[in-house]
C-alpha positions in Angstrom: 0.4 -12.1 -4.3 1.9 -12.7 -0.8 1.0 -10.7 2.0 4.3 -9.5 2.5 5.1 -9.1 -0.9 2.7 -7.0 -1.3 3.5 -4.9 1.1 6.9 -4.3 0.3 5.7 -3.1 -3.6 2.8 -1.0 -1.4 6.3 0.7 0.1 8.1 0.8 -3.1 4.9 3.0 -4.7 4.1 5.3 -2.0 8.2 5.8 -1.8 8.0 7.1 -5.4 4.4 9.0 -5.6 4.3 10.7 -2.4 0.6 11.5 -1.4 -0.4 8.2 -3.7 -4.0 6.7 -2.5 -5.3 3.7 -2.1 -7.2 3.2 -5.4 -3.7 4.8 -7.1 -2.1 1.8 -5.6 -4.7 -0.8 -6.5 -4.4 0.4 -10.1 -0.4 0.6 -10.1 0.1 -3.1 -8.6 -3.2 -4.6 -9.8 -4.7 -5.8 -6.9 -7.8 -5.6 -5.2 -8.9 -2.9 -3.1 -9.9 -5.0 -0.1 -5.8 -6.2 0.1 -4.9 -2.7 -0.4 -6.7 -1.8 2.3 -5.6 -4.9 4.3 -1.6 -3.9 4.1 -1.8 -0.2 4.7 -3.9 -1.1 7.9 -0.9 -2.8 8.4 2.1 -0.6 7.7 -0.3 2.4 9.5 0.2 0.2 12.7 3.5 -0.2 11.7 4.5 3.0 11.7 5.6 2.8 8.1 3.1 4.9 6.7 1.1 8.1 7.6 -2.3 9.2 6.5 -2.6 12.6 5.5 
């Protein structure tokens, strides 16, 4: 899945499980845990996301 793409469905998730972790997401979309890790690394520096 593309980079991008990914992290727009990352968005979506977290949008509709508030609190959702990473191994939640990597379950939900099916991917693996190192590109979870990859695009919320991402969207954290983004400003997109918070960690709790």
């Amino acid at each position: 899945m593309d980079e991008l793409v990914l992290g727009l469905h990352t968005l979506d998730a977290i949008s509709q499980n508030e609190g959702m972790k990473g191994i939640d997401i990597v379950y939900e979309l099916n991917v693996t845990k190192g590109a979870i890790s990859k695009v919320t690394k991402k969207l954290l520096a983004q400003g997109l996301i918070e960690k709790e």
